[in-house]
N, C-alpha and C positions, 0 to 999 in steps of 0.2 A: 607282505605283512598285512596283515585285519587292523589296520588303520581306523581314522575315521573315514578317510575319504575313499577307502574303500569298500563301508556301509555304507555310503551314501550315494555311491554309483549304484551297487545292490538295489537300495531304496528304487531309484529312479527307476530303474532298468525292469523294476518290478521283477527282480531275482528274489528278492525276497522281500517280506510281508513287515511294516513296519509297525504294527500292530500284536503279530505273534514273535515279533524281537524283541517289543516292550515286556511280553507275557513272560516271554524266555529269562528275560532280566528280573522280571521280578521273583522268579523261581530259584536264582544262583543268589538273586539278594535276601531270601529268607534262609537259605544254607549259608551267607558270606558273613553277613551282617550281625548274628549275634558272636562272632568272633574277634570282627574286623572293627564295629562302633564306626562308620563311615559314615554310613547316612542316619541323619535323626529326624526328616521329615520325608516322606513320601507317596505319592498321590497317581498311580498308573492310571486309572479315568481319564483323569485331566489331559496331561500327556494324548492320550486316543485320540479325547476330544476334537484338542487341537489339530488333529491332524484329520482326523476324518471331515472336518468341519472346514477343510482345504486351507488353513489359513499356515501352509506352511509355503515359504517361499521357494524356489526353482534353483537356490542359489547354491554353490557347491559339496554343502553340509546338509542337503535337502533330506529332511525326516529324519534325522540323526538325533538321540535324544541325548540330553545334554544336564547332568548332574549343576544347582549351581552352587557357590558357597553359603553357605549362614551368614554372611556378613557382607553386607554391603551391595547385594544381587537383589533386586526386586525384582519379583513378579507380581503380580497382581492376584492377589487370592492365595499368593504362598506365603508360608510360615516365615518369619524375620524378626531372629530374636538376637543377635549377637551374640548368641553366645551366655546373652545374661539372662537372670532370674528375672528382672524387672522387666523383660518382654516376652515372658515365657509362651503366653496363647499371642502376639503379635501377627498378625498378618499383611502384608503389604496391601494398600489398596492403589497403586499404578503400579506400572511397570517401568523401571530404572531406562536411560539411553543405552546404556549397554547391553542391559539383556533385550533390545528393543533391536539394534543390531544384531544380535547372534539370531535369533527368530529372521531378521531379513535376508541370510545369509542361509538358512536351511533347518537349522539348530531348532527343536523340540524344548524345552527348560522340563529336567521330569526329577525332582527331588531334592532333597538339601543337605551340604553336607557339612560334618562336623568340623568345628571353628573353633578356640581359647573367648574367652569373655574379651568381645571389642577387639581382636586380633591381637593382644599383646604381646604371648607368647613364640618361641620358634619350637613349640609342642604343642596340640591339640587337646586339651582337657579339663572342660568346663565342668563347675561343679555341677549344672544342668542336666548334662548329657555322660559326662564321664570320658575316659580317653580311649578316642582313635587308638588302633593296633596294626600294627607295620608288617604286611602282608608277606616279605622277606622272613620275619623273627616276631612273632606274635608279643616277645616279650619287649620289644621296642617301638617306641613310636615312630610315628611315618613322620614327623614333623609336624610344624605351623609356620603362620595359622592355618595355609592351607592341606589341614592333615588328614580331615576327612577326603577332601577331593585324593590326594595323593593314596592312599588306601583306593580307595573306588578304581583308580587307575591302575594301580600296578596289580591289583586283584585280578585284574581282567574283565569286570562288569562291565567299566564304559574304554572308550579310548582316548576320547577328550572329557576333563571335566572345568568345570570356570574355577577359577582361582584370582587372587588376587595379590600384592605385594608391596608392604610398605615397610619393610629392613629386608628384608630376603625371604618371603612369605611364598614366594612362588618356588624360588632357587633352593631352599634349605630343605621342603620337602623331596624334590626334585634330584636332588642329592642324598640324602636320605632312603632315598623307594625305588632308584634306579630310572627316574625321568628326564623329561628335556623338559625346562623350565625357563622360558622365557620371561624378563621384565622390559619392556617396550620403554622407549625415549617419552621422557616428561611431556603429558599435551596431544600422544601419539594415538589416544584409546578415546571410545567417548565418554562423557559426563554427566552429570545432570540429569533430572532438573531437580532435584533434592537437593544435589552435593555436589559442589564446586571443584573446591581446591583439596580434597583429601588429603589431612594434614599436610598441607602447605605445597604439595604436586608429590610428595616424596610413596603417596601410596597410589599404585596404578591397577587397573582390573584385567586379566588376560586368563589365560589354561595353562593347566597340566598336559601335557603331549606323550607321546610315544614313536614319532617321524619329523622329521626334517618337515616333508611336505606337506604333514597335518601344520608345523608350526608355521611356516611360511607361510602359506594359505592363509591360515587363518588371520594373519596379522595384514597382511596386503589387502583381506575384504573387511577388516575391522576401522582398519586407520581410515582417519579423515580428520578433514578440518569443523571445529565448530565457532560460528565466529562469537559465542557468547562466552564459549569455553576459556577461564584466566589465563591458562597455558599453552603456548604452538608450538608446534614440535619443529624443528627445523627442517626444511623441504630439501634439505641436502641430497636425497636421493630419493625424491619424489617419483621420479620418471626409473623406476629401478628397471623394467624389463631392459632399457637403452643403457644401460650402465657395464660394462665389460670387468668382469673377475680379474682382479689382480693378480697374477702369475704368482710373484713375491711375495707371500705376508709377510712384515717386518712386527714381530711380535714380544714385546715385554713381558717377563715374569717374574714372581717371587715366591718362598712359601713362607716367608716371616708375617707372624699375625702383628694387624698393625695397632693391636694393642697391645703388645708385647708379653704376650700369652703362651702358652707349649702348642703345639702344632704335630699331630700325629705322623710318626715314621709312617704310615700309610698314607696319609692326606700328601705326606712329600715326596711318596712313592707314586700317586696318582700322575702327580706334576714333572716329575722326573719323563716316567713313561711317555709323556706326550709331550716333553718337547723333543724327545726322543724322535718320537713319531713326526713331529712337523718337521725335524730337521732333516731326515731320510724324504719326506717328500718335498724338498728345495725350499721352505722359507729359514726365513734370518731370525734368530731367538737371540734374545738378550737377556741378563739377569739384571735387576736394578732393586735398586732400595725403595720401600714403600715411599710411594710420591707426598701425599699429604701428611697432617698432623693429626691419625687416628684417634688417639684417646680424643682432641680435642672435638673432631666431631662427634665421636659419641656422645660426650658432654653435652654437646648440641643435640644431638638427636633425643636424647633423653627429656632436655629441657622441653622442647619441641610434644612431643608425647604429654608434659605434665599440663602446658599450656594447650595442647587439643583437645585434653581430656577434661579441664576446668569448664571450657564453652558449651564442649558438648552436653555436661553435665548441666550448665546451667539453662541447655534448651530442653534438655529432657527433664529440668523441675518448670517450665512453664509449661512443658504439653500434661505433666503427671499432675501439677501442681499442687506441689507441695513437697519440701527441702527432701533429697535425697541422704542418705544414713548411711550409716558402715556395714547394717546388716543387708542394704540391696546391692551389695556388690562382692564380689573375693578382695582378700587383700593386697592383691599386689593390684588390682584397680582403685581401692581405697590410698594406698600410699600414694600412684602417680599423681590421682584428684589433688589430694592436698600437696604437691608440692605445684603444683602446677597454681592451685590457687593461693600461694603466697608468691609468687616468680611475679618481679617486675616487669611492666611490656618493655622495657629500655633494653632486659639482658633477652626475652625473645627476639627484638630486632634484631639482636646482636649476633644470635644465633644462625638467625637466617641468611644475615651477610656472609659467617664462615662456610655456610653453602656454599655461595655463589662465588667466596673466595674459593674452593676449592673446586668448584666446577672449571672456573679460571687453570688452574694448576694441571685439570684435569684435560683440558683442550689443547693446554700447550704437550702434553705428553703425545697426544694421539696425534699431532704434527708430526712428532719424531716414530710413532710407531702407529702401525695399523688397530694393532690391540693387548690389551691387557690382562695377562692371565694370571689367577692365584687357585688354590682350591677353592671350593664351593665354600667347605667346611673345616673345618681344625680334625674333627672326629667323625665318627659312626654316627646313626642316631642313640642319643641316650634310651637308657630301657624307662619301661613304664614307669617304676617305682622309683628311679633317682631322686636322689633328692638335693635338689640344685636351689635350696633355700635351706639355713638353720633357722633350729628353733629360734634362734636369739633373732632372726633378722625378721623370723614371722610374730614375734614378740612388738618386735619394734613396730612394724606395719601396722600392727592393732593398736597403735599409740601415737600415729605421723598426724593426727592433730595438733597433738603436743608441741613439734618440734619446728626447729627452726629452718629457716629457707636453706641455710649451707647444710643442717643435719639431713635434712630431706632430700639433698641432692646426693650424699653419702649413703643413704640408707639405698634411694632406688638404684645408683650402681653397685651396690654390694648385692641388692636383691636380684640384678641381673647380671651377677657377674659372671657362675658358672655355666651360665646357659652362653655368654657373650663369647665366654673360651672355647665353645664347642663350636659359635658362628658367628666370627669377628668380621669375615669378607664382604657380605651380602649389604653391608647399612649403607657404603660409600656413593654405589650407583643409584639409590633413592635419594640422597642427600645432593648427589649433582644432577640427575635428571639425565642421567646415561644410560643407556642400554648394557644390560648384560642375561646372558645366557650360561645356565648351568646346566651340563653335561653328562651320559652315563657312562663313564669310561674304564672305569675301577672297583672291582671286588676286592675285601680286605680277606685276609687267611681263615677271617672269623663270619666269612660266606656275607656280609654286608655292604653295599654299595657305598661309593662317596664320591659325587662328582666332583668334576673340572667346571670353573668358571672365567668367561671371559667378559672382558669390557668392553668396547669400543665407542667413538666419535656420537655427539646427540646426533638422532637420522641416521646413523649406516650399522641399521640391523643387519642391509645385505653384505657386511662384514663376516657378522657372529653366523647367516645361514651360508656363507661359502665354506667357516671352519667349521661350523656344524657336519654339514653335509659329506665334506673330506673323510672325518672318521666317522662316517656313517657310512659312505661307501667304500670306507675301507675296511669293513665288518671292526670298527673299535669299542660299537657301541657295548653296554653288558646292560638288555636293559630285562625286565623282569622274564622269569622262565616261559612265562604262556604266550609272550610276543617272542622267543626265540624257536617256540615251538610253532607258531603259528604259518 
């Protein structure tokens, strides 16, 4: 397969010219891109630049160009808008820890891809830029927030693109587009020096994939320790090449949403089919009841949002300076802001311990089982035009000044209710700071992917790449048609 890692052999090997593969891309992205709305910033010079200018490193992604998100990826000299009107011309002036690692590791940064205002969404469509288009079904979105990179990818432009995941930002598109969607263990990526604890460790920075060995790879030369970083990942399988595959997985599943939601006969069909599959290759499956109290982390995770989005707002009116309004933002960032800016810090604390209370819950499970599988998703991706807000609730949103801390905590779950019913799985491993991987294993009858997603222990990603890897070499994967043609 045309991987990444196998451009980047190409690159080296001087097979082929990383210069006229830039030129080559930028010619499928003027055919791709008034369709698909993936990339909203783009700069092929630069990209050259950098490479001709030698400053690309030797490292296994050498000269590999590398799409990154709108949100939260710095380059230096690139566009960085979030998504909002309020950083429309923004430019980054450093470059982030992360994209600072992908550069030392071989990776090119050549363009930016489309993002929701501040990542709220698990759809891509800022009033800025407009929405991403889902390279499967042009009428549906590829996801979010990372829906630009997820288009870019399954389009077949790039093979890796940066992504990032703070409810299931990585997994939902990934499921969605027919990708492999890693979220790394809390603490496991780098940070800094801008941004610390992204909303509270629960948002992490990684890729979009299309291999096993793109994603493994790439997480083995990303990971490291930072000793200023608030969060360490647990070294539990530090030393992985000495670590020996378990013969056994002993694996939990469910397909009940654990907010007690419908859950699509396909999404159930996904999960049937593979533990199908894991049980003809000798591991032990078990069905169990959702281990945590869903709704109540939502709860939490919601709160969590209104209170990151209050601070942040109030660093972004010292840099603007001067009070931020209802007309610099869409309103479902207007509604979090205010509910966030009336929440007690007593009921955030509060919040944060039902994390850790359930990371607890979550530890003792992976004693009794290797890993934990549910669908990625409840559904397909929604199409373009759904409409997963009423008039009445976008009524209301234009009036969350008004109202009271418990109306406000009503209004934003109601405003994310039907999008929540489409992707309830994805919030619980940000909230514990576990690793999970979403999977390409399932076409539904109505020709649209919906991955498998698994869980496992903080530290033993090389769980998720031994189940990875199984129904990848056991052709399970279904991932977009130009990697199957490839």
């Amino acid at each position: 397969m045309k991987d990444g890692l196998y451009y980047a052999s190409q690159f080296k090997e001087k097979k082929m010219s990383v210069t006229e593969w830039i030129d080559d891309r930028e010619q499928k992205l003027k055919q791709l891109n008034p369709k698909l709305n993936a990339f909203v910033d783009w700069d092929a010079s630069a990209a050259k630049r950098q490479y001709e200018s030698m400053e690309v490193s030797k490292g296994p992604f050498y000269g590999l160009p590398i799409p990154l998100k709108m949100l939260g990826q710095d380059k230096a000299g690139m566009k960085s808008t979030s998504g909002s009107r309020l950083f429309t011309e923004n430019r980054s002036v450093s470059t982030d820890n992360f994209v600072k690692k992908l550069e030392n590791i071989g990776f090119i940064p050549l363009g930016k891809t489309n993002a929701p205002e501040f990542g709220f969404k698990n759809i891509s469509d800022p009033m800025i830029y407009g929405p991403s288009r889902n390279p499967w079904n042009l009428a549906h979105s590829p996801g979010g927030s990372s829906g630009g990179a997820a288009a870019a990818v399954a389009s077949g432009l790039f093979p890796i693109a940066g992504a990032s995941d703070g409810g299931g930002s990585i997994r939902i598109p990934a499921s969605f587009s027919g990708l492999i969607g890693l979220k790394p263990t809390r603490g496991s990526m780098p940070v800094g020096p801008n941004g610390w604890r992204g909303w509270q460790g629960a948002s992490i920075d990684f890729a979009l994939t299309v291999s096993m060995r793109d994603t493994e790879t790439l997480f083995y030369h990303l990971r490291g320790t930072e000793p200023e970083a608030p969060y360490q990942a647990p070294k539990s399988e530090w030393n992985h090449h000495k670590m020996a595959e378990k013969k056994i997985l002993k694996i939990a599943f469910l397909t009940e949403s654990p907010v007690g939601t419908s859950v699509s006969n396909e999404a159930k069909k996904a999960i049937r089919h593979a533990t199908e599959f894991l049980v003809k290759q000798g591991h032990e499956v078990t069905e169990i009841s959702y281990p945590v109290n869903g709704r109540q982390l939502i709860d939490s995770y919601y709160l969590m949002n209104g209170a990151e989005t209050a601070a942040m707002f109030a660093s972004i009116q010292h840099e603007i300076k001067r009070p931020v309004t209802k007309v610099d933002m869409e309103l479902m960032t207007w509604g979090i802001y205010q509910y966030g800016l009336k929440l007690p810090a007593s009921d955030y604390v509060r919040s944060l311990q039902l994390w850790d209370q359930a990371a607890f819950k979550m530890e003792q499970l992976f004693k009794e089982y290797d890993l934990f599988l549910t669908p990625t998703a409840a559904d397909i991706a929604p199409e373009i035009d759904a409409e997963l807000q009423s008039e009445q609730i976008r009524k209301s949103l234009a009036q969350a000044e008004t109202q009271s801390t418990s109306q406000l905590q009503d209004l934003v779950y109601a405003m994310f209710e039907k999008s929540l019913t489409i992707t309830p799985y994805t919030q619980l491993a940000n909230l514990t700071g576990q690793p999970a991987i979403s999977l390409p294993t399932h076409i539904t009858d109505s020709g649209l992917p919906i991955g498998i997603q698994f869980m496992a222990s903080k530290g033993r990603e090389d769980l998720l790449f031994q189940v990875g890897k199984l129904f990848e070499q056991e052709q399970q994967f279904l991932l977009p048609e130009i990697y199957r043609e490839l």
